[in-house]
Structures are given as C-alpha cells and as structure tokens.
N, C-alpha and C positions, 0 to 999 in steps of 0.2 A: 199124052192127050190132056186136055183142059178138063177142068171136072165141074160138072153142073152142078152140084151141092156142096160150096166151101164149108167147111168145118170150123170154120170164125163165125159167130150170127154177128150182124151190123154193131152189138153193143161190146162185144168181147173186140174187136176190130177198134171201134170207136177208142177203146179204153186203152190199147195197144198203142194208137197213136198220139192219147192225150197224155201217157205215162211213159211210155218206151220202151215197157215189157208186159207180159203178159202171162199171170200161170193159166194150164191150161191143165186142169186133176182130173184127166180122162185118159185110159190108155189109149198109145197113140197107135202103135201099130199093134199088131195080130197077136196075141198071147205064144202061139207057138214059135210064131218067126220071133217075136221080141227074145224069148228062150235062147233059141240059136246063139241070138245076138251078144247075150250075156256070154254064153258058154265060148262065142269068139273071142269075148275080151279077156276072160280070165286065161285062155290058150296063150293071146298074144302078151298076158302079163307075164306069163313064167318063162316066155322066151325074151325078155327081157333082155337087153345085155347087161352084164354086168356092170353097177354101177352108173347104170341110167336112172334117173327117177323117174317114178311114174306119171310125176303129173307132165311132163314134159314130152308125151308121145303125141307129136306134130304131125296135120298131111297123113296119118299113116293108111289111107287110101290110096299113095300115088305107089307103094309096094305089095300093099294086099287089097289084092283087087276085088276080094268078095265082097269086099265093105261096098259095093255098091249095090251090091241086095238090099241091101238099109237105107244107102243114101237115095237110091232112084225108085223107093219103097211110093205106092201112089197115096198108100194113108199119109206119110209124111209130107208129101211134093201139096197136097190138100190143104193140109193146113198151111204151109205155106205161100200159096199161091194166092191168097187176100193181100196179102204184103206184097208179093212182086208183081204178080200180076201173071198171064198162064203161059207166058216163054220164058221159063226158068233156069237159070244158069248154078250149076252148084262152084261155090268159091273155092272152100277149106272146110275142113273137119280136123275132131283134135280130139282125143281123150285126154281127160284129167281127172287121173286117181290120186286122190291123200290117202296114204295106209294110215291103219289105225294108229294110233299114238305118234305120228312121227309126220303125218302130211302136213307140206307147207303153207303157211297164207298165200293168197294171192292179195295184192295190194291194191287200193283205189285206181282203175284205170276207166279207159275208152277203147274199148277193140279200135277203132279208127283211129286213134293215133302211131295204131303200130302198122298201119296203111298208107300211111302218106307217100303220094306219088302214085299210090298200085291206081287208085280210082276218081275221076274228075271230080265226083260225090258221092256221098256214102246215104243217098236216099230212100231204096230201094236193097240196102244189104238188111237181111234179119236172120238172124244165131238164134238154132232151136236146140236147148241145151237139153238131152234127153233123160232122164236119170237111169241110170243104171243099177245102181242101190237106192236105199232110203237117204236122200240130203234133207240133213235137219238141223237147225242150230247148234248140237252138241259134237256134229262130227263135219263141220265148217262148211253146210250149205253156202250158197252165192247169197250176198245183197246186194240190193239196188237201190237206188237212188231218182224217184220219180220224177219224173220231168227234166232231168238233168239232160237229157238228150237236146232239148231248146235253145240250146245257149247259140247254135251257128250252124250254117249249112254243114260244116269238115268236122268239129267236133272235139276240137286239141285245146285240151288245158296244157296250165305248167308243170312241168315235174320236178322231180327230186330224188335221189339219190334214195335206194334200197337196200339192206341187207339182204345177200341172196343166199345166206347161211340159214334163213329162216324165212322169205319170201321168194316164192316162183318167180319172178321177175326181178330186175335190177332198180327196178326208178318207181315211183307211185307219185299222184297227183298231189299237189301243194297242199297243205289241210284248210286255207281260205275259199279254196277252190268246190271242195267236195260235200261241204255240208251232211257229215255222216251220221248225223243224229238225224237226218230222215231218212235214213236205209231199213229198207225192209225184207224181213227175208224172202227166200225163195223156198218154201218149203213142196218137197216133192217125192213120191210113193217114186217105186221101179215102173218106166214104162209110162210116167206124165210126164212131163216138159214145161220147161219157161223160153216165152220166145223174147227176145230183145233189141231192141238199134243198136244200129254199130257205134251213134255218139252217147247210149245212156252208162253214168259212170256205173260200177261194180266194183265187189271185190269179194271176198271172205276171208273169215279167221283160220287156225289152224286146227287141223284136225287132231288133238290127244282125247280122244274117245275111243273106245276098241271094234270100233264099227267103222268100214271103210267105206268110202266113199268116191266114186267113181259115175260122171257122167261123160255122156256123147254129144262134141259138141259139132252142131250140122252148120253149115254155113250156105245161105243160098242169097239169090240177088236178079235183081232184072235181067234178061238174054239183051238189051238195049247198054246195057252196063259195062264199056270196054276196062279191059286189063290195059294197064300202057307199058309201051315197048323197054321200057327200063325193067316194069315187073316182070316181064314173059323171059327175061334170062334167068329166074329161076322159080321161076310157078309158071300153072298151067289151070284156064277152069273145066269143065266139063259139062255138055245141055243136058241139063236132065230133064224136059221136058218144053214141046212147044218149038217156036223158031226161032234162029238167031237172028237178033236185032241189030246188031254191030258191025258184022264183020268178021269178026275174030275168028281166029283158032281156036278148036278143041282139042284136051286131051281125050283118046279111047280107052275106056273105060275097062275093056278087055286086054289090055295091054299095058303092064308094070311099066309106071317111070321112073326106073329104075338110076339111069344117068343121071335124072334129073334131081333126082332126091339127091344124088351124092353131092354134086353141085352146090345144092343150097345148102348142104351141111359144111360146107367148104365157104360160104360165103357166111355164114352163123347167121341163116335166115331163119324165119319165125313166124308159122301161118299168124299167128298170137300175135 
C-alpha cells in the first residue's frame, strides 16, 4: 500500500535530488526486527563458502528468501517511496562487509554504469545503503561525491583498470573525472541509512581498523521502470509495493531463484 506520511519532509527530498544522496540518522526500521536482521547476516557470514569474500555477497535475496521481511519491510518501502514514487519495484540488494583489518576498497564508481543495457534510465533507481554496524571513516565508510550524479541522464564516466588484490571491483573512474576532494563521508550508526542515485559517483577506502563493517544494500526503482529482455536472462526484479507499470515479469518472493542465481554466476554477473 502507499503510505500517507513519507518519511522524507520536502527539504530532506529537496537536498536528495540537489546532491544525489542523502543521510538519513534515524533508525529505519523497528529495533527488534532491525536485531533479527543483524543476527541474519552474521548466520549468512559464517556460512560463507570458503574463500568467498565478504564484500562480494551479490542478489543474496534471490536464495534466502527471508531477506524479504527487510526488503518488503513498509518502514523501509516509506522512505523510499518520495524517490520512486508508490508502485514500487525492488531491483537488487547486496551485502558488503570489509572484515576488520583486511576489507577492500571499493574504487570511485557509478552503480549505473554496471547497468548499462538493464534500464532505458536510471531516474527513478535509489540505493538505501542500510548500516549494519557503525561506518565511520576509520573502518572505510562510503563517500560521495555531491552532485556528481548531473553530469547526464545514464551516468557513465571513463574508467580504468583496477587492482582487485586490494579493490572490490576491477576498473575505477579516471581521476579527471571524479573530483575526490569533494567527497564526503557517509557517516552512519547501526540501523541509519544513506540513500543515493544510481549516477552519483562513490567509493571508500579500506578497512585496516579492527571494527567491521558491513551494510545492506537495498535497491528499489519505479514499477514504470522495465528490466530489458537482454537483462531478464539473468536477473529478475520483484513489486514490492503498489502496481505494475510496465508490464513485466515478477520474481516470487516465496520462491528461491535458485536456477537463476546459478546462471548469473555462470555468466560472472554482478547486481553491483
């Protein structure tokens, strides 16, 4: 359902779309459920496979399907519903944990350039990045880059070739590109959130602090928003609220995609 009191006032909204993020130092959902939600992720870190890194657990809603008590959570779908608007579609979700001493950078990017193709535009996508522990400068919170998101309707810089021995990703934006001396952090308690466009650039440093750091990242988007027929061979989105605007296919929400996940690991897909 549509909720008659957004949890954006007009100026937090305003400032969202003149900068392309937005922290938001209120807990987001319910103190107990938020719990749960922790107590999910440290279960699903120790089942780990071997030799997976943590910050790299992609989609992991399309196997554990509980993770939609979170995702279809209405405190959540609230505050994001001033951004899409009240037929809400959920895109991707992603955990990214850096263990203490040894988590990677993530390197200057654009979620929307790791999109090209999935979406006609990327106007109406907004990432509520949840915190799961304390992200603070010392244990490689996220920065951003204000207004970086203006540069074009799609949102792709140039990149560049990454070390992936010591950054999450392979490529990072040009450094004439990203202007990182106006990044600012994202500083966040367990249980606030930053919300973001899918063109404003990001990144952070590495975590050698002995404090771990692990958020949840939600991805939602207008139900008017089609997936295109290249993407749906190996992603799926899901309504989390309201009615579809498109057309398209859902995945259910009760039902592990399981094929489908193997698939995209077979294609070295990357909700990311």
């Amino acid at each position: 359902m549509s909720t008659a009191s957004p949890r954006l006032t007009p100026d937090q909204l305003a400032a969202y779309h003149r900068d392309g993020y937005l922290i938001y130092p209120t807990p987001v959902i319910a103190a107990p459920k938020f719990l749960l939600l922790q107590q999910h992720f440290d279960d699903a870190l120790r089942n780990l496979p071997a030799g997976e890194r943590p910050e790299a657990m992609d989609v992991p809603h399309f196997t554990d399907t509980a993770l939609f008590e979170w995702l279809f959570d209405d405190d959540v779908l609230d505050l994001v519903e001033p951004i899409t608007g009240p037929d809400i579609a959920l895109f991707s979700s992603h955990f990214i944990c850096k263990p203490q001493g040894t988590g990677k950078r993530v390197p200057w990017h654009e979620d929307s350039a790791y999109w090209r193709g999935t979406f006609p535009t990327m106007d109406t996508i907004v990432s509520l990045w949840l915190a799961i522990d304390p992200s603070l400068p010392e244990n490689g919170c996220m920065y951003v880059i204000p207004g970086s998101h203006r540069r074009g309707k799609r949102g792709f810089s140039d990149y560049e070739a990454a070390d992936t021995r010591t950054n999450v990703f392979d490529s990072e934006i040009v450094p004439h590109q990203r202007n990182a001396a106006a990044a600012v952090p994202c500083v966040l308690q367990p249980n606030q959130a930053s919300l973001h466009d899918a063109r404003t650039i990001h990144g952070s440093q590495p975590n050698t602090s002995g404090l771990r750091r692990c958020g949840y990242t939600m991805r939602y988007m207008s139900s008017a928003l089609a997936l295109s027929a290249a993407a749906q061979e190996y992603h799926q989105v899901y309504l989390a609220r309201g009615r579809d605007l498109a057309g398209q296919r859902y995945g259910d929400p009760r039902r592990p995609a399981t094929d489908l996940y193997a698939h995209r690991l077979e294609m070295r897909k990357k909700g990311h």
